[in-house]
N, C-alpha and C positions, 0 to 999 in steps of 0.2 A: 126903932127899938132893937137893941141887942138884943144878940141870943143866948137864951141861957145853958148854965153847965150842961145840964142833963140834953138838950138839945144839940149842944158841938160834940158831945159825946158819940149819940148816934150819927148823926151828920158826917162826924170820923171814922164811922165804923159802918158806915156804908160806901164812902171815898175807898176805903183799903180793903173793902170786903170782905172785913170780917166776921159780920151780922148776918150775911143772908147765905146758909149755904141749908137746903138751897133757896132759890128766889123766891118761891114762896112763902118765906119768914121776912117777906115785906112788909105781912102786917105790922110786925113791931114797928115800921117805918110809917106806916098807914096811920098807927096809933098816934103820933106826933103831929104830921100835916093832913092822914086824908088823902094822899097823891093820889089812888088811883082814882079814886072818889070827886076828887075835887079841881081833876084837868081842866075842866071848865072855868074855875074861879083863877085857877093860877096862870091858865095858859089862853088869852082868849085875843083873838082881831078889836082893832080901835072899832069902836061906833062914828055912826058919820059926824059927830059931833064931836068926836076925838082926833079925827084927822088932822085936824090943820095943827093942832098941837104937838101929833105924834110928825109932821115934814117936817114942823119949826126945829126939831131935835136935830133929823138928819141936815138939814140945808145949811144948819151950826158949822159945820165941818167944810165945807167948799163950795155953796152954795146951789149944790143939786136941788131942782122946785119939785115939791110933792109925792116927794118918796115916803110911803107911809110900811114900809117894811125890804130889809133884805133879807134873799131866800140864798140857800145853799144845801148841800146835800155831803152828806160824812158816813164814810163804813166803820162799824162799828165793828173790831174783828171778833170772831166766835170759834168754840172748840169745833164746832161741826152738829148736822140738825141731823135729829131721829129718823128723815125721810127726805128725800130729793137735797142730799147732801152736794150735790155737782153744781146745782143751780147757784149755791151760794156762794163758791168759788168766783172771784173776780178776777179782773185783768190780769192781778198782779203774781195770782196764782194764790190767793188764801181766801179762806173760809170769811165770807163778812155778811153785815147786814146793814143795810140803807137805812138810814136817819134822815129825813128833809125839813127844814126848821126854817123859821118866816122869826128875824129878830126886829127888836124897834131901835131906837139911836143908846140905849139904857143897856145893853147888851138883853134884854129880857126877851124870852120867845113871846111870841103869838100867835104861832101856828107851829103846830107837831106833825109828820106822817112818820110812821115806821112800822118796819116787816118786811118791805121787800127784800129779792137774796140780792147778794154783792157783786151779781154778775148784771142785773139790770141799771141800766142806763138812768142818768137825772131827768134827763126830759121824759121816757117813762116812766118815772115813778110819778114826776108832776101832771103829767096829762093823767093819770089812773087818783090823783089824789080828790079828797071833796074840796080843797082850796080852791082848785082849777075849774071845779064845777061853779062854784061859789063865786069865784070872776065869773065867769063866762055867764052867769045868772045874771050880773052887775050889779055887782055888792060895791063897785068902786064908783064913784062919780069920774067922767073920762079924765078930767085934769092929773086923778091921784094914779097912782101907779107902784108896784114892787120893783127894785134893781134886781136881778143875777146877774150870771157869767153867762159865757160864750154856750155853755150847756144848757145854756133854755130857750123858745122858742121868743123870737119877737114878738109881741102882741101889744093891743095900747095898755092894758093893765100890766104887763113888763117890761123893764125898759133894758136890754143887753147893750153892751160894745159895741158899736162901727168894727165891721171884721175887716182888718189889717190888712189890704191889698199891695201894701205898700205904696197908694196914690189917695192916702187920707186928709182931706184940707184941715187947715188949721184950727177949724171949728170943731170939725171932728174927732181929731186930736187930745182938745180938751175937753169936750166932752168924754172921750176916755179914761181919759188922765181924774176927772172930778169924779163918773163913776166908779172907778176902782177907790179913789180915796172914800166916797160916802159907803161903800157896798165892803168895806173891810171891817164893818161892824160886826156881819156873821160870822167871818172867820176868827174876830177875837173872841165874838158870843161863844164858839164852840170851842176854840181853845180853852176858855176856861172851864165850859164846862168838863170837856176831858181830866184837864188841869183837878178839877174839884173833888171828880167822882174816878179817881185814877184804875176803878176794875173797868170803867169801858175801853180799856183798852183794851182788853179781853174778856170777853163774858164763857167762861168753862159754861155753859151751859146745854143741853140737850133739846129742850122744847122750845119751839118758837115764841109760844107763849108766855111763858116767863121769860125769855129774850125781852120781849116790847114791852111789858110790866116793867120790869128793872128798869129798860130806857125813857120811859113816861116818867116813872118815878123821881129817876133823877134831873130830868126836865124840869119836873115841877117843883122839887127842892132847889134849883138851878135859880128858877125864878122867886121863891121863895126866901132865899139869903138876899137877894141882891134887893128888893122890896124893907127889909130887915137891916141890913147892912152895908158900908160902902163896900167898894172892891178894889184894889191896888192896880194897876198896870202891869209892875213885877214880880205877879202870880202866874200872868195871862203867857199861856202858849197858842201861838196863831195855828191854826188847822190847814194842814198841809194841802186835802183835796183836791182844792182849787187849782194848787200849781200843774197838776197831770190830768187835768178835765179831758174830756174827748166833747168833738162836736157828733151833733147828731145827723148823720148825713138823714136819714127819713125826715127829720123836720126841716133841713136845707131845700129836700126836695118839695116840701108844700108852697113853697114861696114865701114870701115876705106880704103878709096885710100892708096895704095900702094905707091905712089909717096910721097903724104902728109907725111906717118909716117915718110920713110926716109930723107925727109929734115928737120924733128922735129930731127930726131937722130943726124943726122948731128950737127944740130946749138947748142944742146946740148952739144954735145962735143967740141964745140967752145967755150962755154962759161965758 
């Protein structure tokens, strides 16, 4: 179902920022969908009985088996916070804050974290998230599995890269080569929603608080359009992150699960 006037109106006017200053005038936004209200309906993990439906989506793409989501992690830049303004400072020397997003083959989220500052690392934000509790609890049957990048830890619930030794077999190889192709859904997911909602490229903001309200919000209108309407390709800007990842030497140092490698081996020779 399209959307109506009164709806691309707001939806416009929260893309260009012109509705919330400040972010607390979300309501008006709340009054329309409910976001903050309604995270749960808009934003939520397949049921075990939605799995096979939500790999059939990604395997579509190069045949990856039983990816039932790609996670990735995006700063989202900010004027600077009322308090422990250093922490938020990243790499790169600006003020950010950590978004961590679990998409399906639909570009749609199904998993949110955000708050942390832009100076903390992808793999801790994902070890500190409830996602990771959520695996490790085994919400996954072992076959299924999430993709990331080289920035998360190997476990059998995620499936990373073969790291590039420069003595990688041919199996290996393509398994790369398929993960990067199936795992380039997050980063269109988030291009677009940048794309959509063009103030997160800067949230002038002060409170943490209204930080990650405003980022829910447009999460869940994120998912919200696209349930509502198709989406074009040449809207979508691909989200840079990934190209400047860092590895995690602390998670280098735990080892590699046993279990993990051999289902990497396995899938490799699947493919």
């Amino acid at each position: 179902m399209a959307l109506s006037l009164e709806e691309r109106v707001v939806l416009s006017e929260l893309a260009e920022g012109t509705c919330l200053l400040p972010a607390v005038n979300i309501a008006r936004i709340s009054s329309l969908t409910s976001t903050i209200t309604l995270v749960k309906e808009y934003i939520k993990l397949p049921t075990l009985n939605e799995l096979g439906a939500v790999a059939e989506g990604f395997s579509k793409r190069c045949g990856f088996p039983k990816v039932i989501g790609a996670i990735d992690g995006t700063h989202i830049p900010i004027s600077g916070t009322s308090c422990n303004r250093d922490a938020f400072i990243n790499r790169k020397g600006y003020s950010s804050m950590q978004l961590q997003v679990v998409c399906d083959a639909k570009l749609q989220f199904t998993d949110i974290y955000v708050g942390w500052p832009g100076s903390v690392h992808d793999c801790r934000v994902f070890k500190n998230s409830p996602l990771r509790r959520k695996l490790e609890q085994g919400y996954l049957p072992p076959d299924f599995h999430l993709i990331g990048d080289s920035a998360y830890p190997l476990a059998p619930y995620i499936m990373v890269p073969f790291k590039d030794n420069g003595h990688l077999s041919l199996a290996e190889k393509k398994f790369n080569k398929c993960h990067a192709s199936t795992r380039v859904d997050v980063e269109r997911a988030i291009g677009l929603l940048k794309c959509r909602f063009r103030r997160l490229k800067y949230l002038d903001m002060q409170l943490t608080e209204e930080m990650c309200d405003f980022i829910v919000a447009a999460c869940v209108l994120h998912n919200f359009i696209l349930m509502r309407e198709m989406f074009h390709d040449d809207i979508i800007g691909y989200d840079n992150h990934q190209a400047d990842e860092l590895i995690d030497e602390e998670a280098l140092l735990e080892g590699l699960p046993a279990d993990a490698v051999a289902k990497s081996n396995d899938i490799a020779l699947l493919l």
